[in-house]
C-alpha positions in Angstrom: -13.3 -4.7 -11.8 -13.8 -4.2 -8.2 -13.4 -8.2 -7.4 -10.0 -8.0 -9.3 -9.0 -4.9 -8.2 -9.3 -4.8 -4.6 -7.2 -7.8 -3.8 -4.6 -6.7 -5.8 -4.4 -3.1 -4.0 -4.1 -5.4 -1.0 -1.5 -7.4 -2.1 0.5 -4.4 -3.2 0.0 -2.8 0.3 1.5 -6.2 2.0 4.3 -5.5 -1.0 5.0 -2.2 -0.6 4.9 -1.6 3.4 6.3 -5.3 4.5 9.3 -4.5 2.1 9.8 -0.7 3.7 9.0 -2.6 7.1 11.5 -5.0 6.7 14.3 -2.7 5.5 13.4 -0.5 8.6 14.1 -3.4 10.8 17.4 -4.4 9.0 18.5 -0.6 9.3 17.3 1.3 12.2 16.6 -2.0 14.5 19.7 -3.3 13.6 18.5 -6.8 12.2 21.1 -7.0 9.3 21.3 -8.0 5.8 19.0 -10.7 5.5 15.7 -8.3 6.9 17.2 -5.6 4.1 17.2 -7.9 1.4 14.0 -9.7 1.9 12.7 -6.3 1.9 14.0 -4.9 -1.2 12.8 -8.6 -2.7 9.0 -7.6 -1.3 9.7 -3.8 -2.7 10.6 -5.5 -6.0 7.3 -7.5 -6.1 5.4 -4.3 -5.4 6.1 -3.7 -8.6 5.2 -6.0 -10.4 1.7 -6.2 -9.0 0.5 -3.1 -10.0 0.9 -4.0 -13.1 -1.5 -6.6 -12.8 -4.4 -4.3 -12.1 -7.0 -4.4 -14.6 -6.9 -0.6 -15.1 -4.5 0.3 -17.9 -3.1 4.0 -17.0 -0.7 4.0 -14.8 -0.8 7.4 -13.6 -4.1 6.6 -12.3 -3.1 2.9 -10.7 -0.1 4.5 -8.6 -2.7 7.8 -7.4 -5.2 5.6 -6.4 -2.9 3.0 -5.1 -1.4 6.0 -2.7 -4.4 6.2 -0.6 -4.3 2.3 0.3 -0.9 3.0 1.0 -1.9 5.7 3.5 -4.5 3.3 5.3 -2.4 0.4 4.9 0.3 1.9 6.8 -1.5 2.7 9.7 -3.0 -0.4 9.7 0.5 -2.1 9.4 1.8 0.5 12.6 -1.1 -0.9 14.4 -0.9 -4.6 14.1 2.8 -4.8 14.2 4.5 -2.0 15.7 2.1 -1.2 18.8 0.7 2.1 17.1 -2.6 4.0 17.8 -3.9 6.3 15.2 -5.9 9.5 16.5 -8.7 10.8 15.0 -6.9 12.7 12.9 -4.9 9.9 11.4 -8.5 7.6 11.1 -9.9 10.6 9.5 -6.7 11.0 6.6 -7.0 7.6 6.0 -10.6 7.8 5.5 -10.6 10.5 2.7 -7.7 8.6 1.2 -9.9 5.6 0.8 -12.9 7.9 -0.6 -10.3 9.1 -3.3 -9.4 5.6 -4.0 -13.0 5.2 -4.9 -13.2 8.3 -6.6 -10.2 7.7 -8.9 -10.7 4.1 -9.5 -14.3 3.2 -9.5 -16.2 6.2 -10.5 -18.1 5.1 -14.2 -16.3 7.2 -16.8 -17.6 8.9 -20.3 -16.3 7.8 -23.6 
């Protein structure tokens, strides 16, 4: 699970904050259309990715997706956008990652 799983969470993180990404730069960086629609395109796909996890509840997908959306978007500040997290940040993004664990990974009764 973890092999199919992971790389998916990733792909939905490039999904997810490339699309918001590039609808902030078509909006507040005044880039135009084009950045806004290949952002609601990548939105779109976000979509449709997390249905491919191999996890059927969906409640549970979209929590535990949260948390990589947390890290991912500091990660994404940093490598594109100049940012540096403090500790503080580091340290969120780190229990948002132990909850992906937790909610995804943990072995399950029943």
């Amino acid at each position: 699970m973890l092999a199919r799983s992971i790389p998916l969470f990733l792909l939905a993180a490039l999904c997810e904050i490339g699309g918001a990404w590039l609808v902030w730069q078509g909006v507040r960086e005044h880039r135009g259309w084009i950045w806004i629609g290949a952002g609601v395109l990548a939105l779109g796909a976000y979509g449709f990715v997390a249905t491919l996890q191999p996890d059927a509840h969906f409640g549970r997908i979209l929590a535990a997706y949260g948390g990589v959306f947390v890290a991912g978007s500091l990660a994404w500040g940093m490598a594109l956008d100049g940012f540096r997290p403090d500790r503080w940040d580091v340290t969120g993004a780190l229990l948002c990652l132990a909850g992906v664990a937790v909610i995804m990974y943990m072995p399950r009764g029943g």
